[in-house]
N, C-alpha and C positions, 0 to 999 in steps of 0.2 A: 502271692500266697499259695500254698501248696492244698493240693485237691482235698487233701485229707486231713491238712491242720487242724488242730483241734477247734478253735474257733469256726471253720468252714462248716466240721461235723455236727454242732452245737446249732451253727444258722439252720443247716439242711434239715435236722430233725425239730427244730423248732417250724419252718414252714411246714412239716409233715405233719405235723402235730395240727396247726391251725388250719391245715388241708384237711386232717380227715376229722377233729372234731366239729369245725363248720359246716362240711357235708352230713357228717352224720346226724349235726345238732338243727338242721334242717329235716331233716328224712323224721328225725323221730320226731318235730312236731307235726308234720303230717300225720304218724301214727298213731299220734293220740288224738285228731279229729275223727282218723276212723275207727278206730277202739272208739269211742264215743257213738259214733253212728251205726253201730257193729254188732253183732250179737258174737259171743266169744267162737261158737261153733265154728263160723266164717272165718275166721282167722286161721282156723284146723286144716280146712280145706287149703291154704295159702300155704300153709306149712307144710304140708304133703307134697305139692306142687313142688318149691325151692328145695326140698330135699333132692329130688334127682336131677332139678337142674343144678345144683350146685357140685353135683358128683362130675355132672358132664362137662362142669368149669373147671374142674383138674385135668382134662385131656387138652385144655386149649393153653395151656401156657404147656402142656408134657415137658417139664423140667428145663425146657429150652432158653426161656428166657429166664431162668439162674444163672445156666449156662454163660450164658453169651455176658451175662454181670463178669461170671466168675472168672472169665476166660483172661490172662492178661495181654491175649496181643489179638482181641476178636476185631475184626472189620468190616469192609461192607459186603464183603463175599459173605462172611458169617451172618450179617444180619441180613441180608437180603434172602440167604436161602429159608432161613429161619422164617420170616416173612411168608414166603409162599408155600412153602410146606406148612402152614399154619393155617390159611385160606381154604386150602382143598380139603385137609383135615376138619377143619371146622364145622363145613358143607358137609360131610359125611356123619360127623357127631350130630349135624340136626336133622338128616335125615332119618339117623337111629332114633332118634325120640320123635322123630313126627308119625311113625310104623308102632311107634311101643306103646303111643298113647292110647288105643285102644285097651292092650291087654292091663296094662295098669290101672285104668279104671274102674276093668273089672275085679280083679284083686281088691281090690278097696271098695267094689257094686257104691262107685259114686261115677255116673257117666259124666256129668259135667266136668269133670276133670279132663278128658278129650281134646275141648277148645282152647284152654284155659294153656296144658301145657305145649299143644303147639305151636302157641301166639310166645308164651314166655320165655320158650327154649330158644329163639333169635337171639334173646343174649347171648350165644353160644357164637354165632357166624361175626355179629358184632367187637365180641372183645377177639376173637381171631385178630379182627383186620387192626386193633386196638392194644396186641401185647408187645410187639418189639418194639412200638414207640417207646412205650412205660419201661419197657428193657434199657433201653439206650437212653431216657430219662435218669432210671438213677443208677446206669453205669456212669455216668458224667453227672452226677452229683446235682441235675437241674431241677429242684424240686421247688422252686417257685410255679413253672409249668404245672405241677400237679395240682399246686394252689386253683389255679385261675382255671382250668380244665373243668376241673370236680365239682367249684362251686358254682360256673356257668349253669352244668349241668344240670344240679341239684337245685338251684333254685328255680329253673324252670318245671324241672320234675316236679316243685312241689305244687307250684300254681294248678298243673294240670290235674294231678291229685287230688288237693283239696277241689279242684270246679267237677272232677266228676264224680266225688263224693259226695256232695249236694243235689248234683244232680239225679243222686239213686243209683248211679252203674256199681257201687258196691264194691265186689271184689276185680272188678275190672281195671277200678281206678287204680288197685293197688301193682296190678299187669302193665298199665299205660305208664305209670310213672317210672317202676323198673324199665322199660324199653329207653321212654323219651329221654329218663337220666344217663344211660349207659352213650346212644349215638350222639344226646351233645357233649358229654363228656371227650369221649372218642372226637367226633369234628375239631373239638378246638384245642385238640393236644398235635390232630395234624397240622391245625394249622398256624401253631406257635413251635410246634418243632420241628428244627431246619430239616433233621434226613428223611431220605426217600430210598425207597428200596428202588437198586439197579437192574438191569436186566443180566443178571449172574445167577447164578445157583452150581452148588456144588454139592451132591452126595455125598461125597469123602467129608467134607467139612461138618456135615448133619451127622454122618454115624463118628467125629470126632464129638462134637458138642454131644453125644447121646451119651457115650461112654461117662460122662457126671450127670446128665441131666436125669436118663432112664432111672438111675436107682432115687433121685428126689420126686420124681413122677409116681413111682410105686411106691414111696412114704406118703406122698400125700394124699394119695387112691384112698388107701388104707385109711388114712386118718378122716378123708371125707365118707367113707363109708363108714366108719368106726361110730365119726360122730352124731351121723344124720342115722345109724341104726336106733338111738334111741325114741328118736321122731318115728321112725316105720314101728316102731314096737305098740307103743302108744297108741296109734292111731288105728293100729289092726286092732292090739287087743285089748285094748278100752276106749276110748271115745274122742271125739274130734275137739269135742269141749273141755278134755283133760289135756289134751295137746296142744289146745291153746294155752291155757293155764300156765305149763311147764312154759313153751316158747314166751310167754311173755313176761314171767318170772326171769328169763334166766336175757329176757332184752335189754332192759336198764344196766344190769353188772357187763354185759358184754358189750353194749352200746361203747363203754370207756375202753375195756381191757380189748376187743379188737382192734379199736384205731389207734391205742396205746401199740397193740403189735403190729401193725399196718406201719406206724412211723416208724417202731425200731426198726424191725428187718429191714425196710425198704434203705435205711441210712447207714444199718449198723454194717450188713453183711456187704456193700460194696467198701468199705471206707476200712473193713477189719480186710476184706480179699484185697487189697493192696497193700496189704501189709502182711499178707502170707506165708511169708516166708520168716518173719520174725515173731516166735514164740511167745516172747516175754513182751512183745507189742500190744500182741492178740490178749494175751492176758492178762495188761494192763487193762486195754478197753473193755475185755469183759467184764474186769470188776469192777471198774467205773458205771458202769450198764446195771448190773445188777444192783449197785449200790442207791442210784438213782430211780431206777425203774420200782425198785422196793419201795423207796422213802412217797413218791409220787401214789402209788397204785395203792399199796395197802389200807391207809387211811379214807380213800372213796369207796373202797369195798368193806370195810371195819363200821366206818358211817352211813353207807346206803343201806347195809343191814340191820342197823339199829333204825334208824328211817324209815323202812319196807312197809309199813302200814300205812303212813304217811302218804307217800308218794304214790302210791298206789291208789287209796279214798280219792286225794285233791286232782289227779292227772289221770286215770282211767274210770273213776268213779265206782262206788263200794262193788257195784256187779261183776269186777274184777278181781274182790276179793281174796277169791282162793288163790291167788296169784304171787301171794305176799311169802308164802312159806317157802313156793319155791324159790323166789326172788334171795331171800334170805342163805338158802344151802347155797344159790350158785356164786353169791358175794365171797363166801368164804372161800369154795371151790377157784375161783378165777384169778382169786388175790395172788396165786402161787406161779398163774402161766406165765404173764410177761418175764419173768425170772429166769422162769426154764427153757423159754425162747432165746433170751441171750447166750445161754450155756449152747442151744442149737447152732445156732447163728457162728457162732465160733466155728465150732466143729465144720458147719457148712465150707465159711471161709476159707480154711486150711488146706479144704481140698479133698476132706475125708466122707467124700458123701457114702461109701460103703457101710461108714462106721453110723452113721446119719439112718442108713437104710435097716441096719442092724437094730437100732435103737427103737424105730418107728415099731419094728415086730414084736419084739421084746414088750413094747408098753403096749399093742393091742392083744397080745394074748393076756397077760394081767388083767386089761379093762375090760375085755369078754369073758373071762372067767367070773369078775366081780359081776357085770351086767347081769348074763346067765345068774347067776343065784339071787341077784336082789328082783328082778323085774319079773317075777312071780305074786309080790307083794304091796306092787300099785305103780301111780306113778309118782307120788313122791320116793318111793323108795329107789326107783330110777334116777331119779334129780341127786341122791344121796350115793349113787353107784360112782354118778360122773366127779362127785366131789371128793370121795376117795382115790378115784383116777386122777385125779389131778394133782395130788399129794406124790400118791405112784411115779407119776410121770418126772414130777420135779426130781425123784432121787434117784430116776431113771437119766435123764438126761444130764445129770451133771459127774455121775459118775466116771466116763470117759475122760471130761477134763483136767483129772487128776492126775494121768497120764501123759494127756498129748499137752497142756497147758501149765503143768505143777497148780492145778487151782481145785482142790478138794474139797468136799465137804465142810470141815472144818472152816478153810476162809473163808467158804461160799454164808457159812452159819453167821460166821464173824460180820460178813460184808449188810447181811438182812437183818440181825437180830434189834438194831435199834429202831429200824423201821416198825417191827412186827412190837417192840415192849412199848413204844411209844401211841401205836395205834389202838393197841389194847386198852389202856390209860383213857386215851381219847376216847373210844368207845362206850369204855363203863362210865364216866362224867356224862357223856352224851344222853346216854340211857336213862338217866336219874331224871331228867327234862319229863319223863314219861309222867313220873310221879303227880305233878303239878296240875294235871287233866288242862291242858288248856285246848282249845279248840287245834284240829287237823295242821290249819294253815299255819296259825303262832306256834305249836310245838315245833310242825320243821322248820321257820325262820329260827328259832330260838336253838335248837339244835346244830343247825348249818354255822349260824356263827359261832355257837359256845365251842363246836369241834374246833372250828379254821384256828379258832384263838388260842386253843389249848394246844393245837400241835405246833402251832409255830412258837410259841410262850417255850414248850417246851425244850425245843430245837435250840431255842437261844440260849436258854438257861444251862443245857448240858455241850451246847456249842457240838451239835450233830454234824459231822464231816459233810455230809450229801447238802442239807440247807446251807453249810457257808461255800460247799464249790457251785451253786446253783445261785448262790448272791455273785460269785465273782464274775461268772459268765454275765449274768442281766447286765451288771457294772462296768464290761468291757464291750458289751455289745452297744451299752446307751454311751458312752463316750465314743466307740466308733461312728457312731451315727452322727454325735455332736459337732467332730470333728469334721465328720462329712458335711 
């Protein structure tokens, strides 16, 4: 079978898929023992914290391990330099933040922040030694590995978690479980996948890999700074309670749409980069991507926001309340991203990461000009800046491909619109459930299945292209098995 057959690509993002929603669907029932044991403020403090460590998470893949996906003849000179130049950088990124954590505490006159971000910034030296595996993971399309890796990991992390949140350690438990999940995640990916880095290294090879990797490094600088400015904004200038609010409003809708994009990227952009050279390839598979990623995504963000009250009362209990409006703007806001990540992911592929780094600018000046005027006027109005950006950025990023791809607006309109009239439909029937007052729990059973039934009812009845190629794949995968 060929690396890239469609059937291959379909298995891989399907183990991606149950790789990152089984980790994730572990992580967040942990989060809702501690949101339960929690007072929201606490959370604030968390959230401040993983903003900068997650900025200093963009330095430790520095575009390199794209790179070395995108590269079509990379080897083990490539990945082994990659490797060690990734190590010594790492050590130096946690050095910077074990000297910063002073001054940034004080900026924020919260000194427990100190302890807190020197112990958690290790995930920094951690995934170092942990990115060219996951590199050469899904250059060679082995995404069962990720399966088995992630979930070791995580369900260990979670035991640890929940015991020292009973225990009272509080917000430590939620530092212990990020550590313990990342090195066993990292151990058993070394030790189910076969390479090892050599005793080679080659500079020329590094400033070869940089010339694509640097300009993906400084889009996602950007983008980690862009996005985590609304977290610093909040927390400086209104409250740690409002920052939790926002952050845990917009966790439910991203809890899906990240590991939603976690799968694609991780399957789309190696499996479209061998096939780079062919236009109308890449353009097939985008809008197969977007066709699907729509019909999937829309309808859990169309129905979690009608839901938002719900799930919020029964799973964090009413003291998280105010948490439901923002929950609601970021449903809408997020239903757009998986979409304009495929249109990315192309662009990546092809080899145009200039035009990649072009685009990244373009959409932060837009969403800092929109930030700037709305974050004057609270933080919902922030939550409503980023949902506008998200709109932005969709007819940001797919513009290009009208060019390099012939895939414009227009079919991109064509490829989503059933997705998007269908969810709507579902939606409003959803919402009528409201009417009836039945208790918290019966309205969302009663909701969950009137949606699932109405959207698939619907699919059938108008015979929706994405629902019959997502029957044909299940139907060829269960006969393969059978036959196996």
């Amino acid at each position: 079978m060929k690396l890239n057959s469609k059937e291959n690509v379909t298995a891989n993002l399907l183990w991606r898929l149950l790789e990152r929603f089984g980790a994730q669907g572990v992580t967040f029932v942990v989060s809702i023992v501690l949101a339960r044991l929690l007072e929201p403020n606490v959370y604030g403090v968390i959230a401040l914290v993983t903003v900068f460590t997650s900025i200093m998470q963009v330095f430790v893949d520095s575009g390199l391990g794209n790179a070395l996906i995108q590269k079509k003849d990379a080897d083990d000179l490539d990945f082994s330099s990659v490797f060690y130049f990734n190590i010594v950088f790492c050590l130096v990124l946690y050095g910077v933040m074990y000297l910063s954590s002073p001054l940034i505490a004080r900026i924020y006159e919260m000194p427990e922040l100190v302890p807190i971000l020197r112990v958690l910034s290790l995930t920094i030296v951690i995934s170092g030694v942990k990115n060219v595996q996951q590199a050469y993971v899904s250059r060679n399309m082995l995404f069962k590995k990720f399966f088995f890796a992630t979930l070791g990991g995580t369900f260990g992390a979670a035991v640890i978690g929940i015991l020292m949140a009973y225990k009272g350690y509080g917000v430590w438990s939620l530092v212990a479980q990020n550590l313990f999940n990342l090195s066993i995640d990292t151990c058993i990916l070394w030790l189910t996948v076969k390479w090892r880095p050599k005793n080679l290294f080659s500079l020329n090879r590094l400033k070869g890999l940089y010339s694509f990797g640097w300009k993906l490094l400084v889009s996602q600088l950007i983008d980690a700074v862009y996005e985590d400015a609304r977290s610093l904004i909040i927390g400086k200038k209104y409250s740690t309670g409002d920052l939790a609010y926002y952050n845990r409003g917009k966790q439910f809708p991203q809890l899906l749409v990240s590991n939603m994009n976690s799968a694609i990227e991780s399957v789309l952009f190696p499996s479209m980069s061998m096939e780079q050279d062919n236009a109308l390839k890449v353009r097939t598979m985008t809008s197969r991507a977007v066709k699907i990623i729509s019909y999937i995504i829309m309808p859990m963000m169309f129905g979690m926001a009608v839901c938002a009250e719900q799930i919020i009362n029964l799973i964090l209990t009413p003291k998280w309340a105010e948490a439901v409006p923002y929950m609601q703007i970021f449903c809408i806001g997020l239903a757009v991203v998986p979409t304009s990540l495929a249109n990315l992911n192309a662009i990546k592929a092809i080899g145009r990461s200039d035009v990649y780094l072009k685009l990244e600018i373009i959409r932060k000046i837009f969403g800092t000009v929109t930030l700037v005027c709305f974050m004057w006027f609270g933080a919902k109005a922030i939550a409503y800046s980023y949902l506008l950006n998200c709109v932005i950025t969709f007819i940001i990023n797919a513009f290009p491909n009208k060019k390099l791809l012939n895939y414009g607006y227009g079919s991109q309109l064509l490829d989503v619109l059933p997705a998007i009239l269908l969810s709507l439909v579902m939606a409003a029937i959803t919402y009528m459930i409201n009417w009836v007052h039945l208790s918290d729990l019966m309205t969302l059973i009663a909701q969950v299945i009137v949606g699932v039934s109405v959207y698939i009812l619907f699919s059938i009845i108008f015979k929706v292209d994405s629902f019959q190629y997502i029957l044909s794949i299940v139907r060829r995968l269960s006969n393969k098995n059978d036959r196996g």
